[in-house]
C-alpha positions as CSV (number, residue, x, y, z in Angstrom):
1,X,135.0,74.2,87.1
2,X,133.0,75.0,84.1
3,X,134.8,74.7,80.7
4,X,132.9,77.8,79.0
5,X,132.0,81.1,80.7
6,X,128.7,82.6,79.6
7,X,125.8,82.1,77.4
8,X,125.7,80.7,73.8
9,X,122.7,80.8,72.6
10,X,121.8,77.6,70.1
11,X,118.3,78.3,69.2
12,X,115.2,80.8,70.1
13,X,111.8,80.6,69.3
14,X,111.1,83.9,67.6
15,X,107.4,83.6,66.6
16,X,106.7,82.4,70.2
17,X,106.6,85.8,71.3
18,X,104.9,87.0,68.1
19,X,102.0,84.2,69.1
20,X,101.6,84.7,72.5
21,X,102.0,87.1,75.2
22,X,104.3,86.2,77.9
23,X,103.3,85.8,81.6
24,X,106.5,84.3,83.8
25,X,109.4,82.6,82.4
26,X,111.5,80.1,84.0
27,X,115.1,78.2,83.3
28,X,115.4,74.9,83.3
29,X,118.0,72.3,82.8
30,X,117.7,69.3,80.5
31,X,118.6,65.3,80.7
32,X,120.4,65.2,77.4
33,X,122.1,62.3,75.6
34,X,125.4,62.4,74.6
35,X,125.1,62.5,70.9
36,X,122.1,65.2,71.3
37,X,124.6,67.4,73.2
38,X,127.1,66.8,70.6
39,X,124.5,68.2,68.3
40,X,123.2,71.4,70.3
41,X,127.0,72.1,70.1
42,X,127.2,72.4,66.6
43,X,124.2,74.9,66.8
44,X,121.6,72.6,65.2
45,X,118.2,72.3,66.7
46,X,114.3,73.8,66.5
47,X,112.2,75.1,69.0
48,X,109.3,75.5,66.9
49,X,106.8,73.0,67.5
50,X,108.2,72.5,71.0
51,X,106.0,72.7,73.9
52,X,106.3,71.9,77.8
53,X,103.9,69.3,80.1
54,X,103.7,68.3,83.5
55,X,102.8,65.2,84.2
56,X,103.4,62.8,87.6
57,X,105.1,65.7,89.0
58,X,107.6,66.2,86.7
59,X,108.0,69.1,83.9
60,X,108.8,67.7,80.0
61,X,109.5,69.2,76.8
62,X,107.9,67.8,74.1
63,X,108.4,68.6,70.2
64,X,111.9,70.0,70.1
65,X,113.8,68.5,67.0
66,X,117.3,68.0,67.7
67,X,118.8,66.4,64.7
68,X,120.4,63.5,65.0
69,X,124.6,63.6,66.0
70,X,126.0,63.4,61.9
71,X,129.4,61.1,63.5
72,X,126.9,59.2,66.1
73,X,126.2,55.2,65.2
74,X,123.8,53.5,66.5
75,X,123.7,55.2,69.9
76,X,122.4,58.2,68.2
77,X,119.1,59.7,70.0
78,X,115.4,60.0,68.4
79,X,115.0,63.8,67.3
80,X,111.9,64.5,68.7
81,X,111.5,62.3,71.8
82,X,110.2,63.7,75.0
83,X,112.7,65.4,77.4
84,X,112.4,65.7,81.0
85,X,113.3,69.3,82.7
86,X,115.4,69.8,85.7
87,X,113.6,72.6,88.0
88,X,112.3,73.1,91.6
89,X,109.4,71.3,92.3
90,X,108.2,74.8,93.6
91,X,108.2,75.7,90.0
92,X,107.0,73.1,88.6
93,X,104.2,73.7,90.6
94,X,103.5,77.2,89.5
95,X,103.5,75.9,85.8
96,X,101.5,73.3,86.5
97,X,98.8,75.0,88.1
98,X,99.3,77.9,85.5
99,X,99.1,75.7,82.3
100,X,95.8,74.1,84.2
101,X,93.8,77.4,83.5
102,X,92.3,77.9,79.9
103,X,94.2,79.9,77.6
104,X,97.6,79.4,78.9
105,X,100.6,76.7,77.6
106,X,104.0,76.6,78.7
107,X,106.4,77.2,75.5
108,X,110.2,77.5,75.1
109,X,111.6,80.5,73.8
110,X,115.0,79.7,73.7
111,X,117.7,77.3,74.2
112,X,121.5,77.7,74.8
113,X,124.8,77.0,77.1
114,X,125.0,78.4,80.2
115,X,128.6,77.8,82.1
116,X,128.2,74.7,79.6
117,X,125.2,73.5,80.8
118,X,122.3,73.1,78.1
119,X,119.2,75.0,79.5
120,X,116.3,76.2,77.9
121,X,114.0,78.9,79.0
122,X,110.2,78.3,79.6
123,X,107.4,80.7,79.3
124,X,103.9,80.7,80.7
125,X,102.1,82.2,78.1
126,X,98.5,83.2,76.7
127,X,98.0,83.1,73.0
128,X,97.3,86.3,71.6
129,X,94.6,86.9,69.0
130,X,94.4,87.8,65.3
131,X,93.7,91.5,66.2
132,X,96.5,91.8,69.1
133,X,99.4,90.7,66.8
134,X,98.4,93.1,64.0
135,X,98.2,95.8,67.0
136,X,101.8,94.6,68.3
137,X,103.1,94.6,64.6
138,X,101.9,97.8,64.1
139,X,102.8,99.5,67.2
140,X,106.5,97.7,66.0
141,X,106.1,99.2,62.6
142,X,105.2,102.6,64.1
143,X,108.2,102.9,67.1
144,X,110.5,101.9,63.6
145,X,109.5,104.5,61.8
146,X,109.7,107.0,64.9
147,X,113.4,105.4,65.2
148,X,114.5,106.2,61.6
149,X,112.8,109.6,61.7
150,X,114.9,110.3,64.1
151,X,118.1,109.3,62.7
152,X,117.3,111.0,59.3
153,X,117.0,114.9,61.6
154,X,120.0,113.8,64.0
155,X,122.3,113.5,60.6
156,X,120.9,116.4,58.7
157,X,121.5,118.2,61.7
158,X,125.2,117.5,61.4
């Protein structure tokens, strides 16, 4: 029986989504060390130059810092070492074979406790161009605007 109920999210990877437009996304366990658990649980760790491979077979995660454990001695983990990822070999599959075409990489958007468990979720994604993220931050700006417009004749309407 899990010790914690729910999701606590440590990290997310905002300006993956503002970089690239997401295809499929997939959750995936990690093989953690003790003193880099010890750190995800005091909420410390980056996701932004973190990527995901496959290689042999088998899915990694490449790039995530997770700092080192403050009270760990000399059993304290690298903080940017590779780490493998626990899914299906179904899925692993599918991102292989989807990272294989041009244009796509397989990026984490976020990492957190699930049921105590440290997952992190993986998207297929296609980077986006210049002109696509000023459209998408415009389009942003515009439903904002829309939003408070709103608001403003709902209260003067009161």
């Amino acid at each position: 029986m899990p010790r914690e109920n729910g999701r606590k999210v440590v990290a997310t990877n905002r300006k993956a989504r503002h970089d690239y437009a997401v295809e499929d996304v997939y959750e995936a366990g990690l093989v953690l060390l003790g003193t880099e658990v010890k750190s995800l649980r005091q909420g410390r760790a980056s996701l932004v130059d973190g990527f995901a491979s496959v290689e042999g077979g088998e899915a990694w995660l490449e790039g995530v810092h997770i700092p080192e454990y403050a009270e760990g001695t000399w059993t304290n983990h690298e903080p940017r070492r590779k780490r493998k990822l626990l899914l299906h070999a179904a899925e692993i599959a599918k991102m292989a074979n989807a990272s294989a075409e041009a244009g796509y990489t397989l990026v984490p958007l976020s990492l957190y406790f699930k049921d105590g468990r440290a997952k992190v979720e993986i998207a297929v994604a296609r980077g986006k161009r210049t002109y696509d993220k000023r459209q998408a931050l415009r389009e942003k700006q515009d439903a904002r605007e829309a939003q408070r417009a709103m608001s403003l004749r709902t209260r003067r309407g009161e």
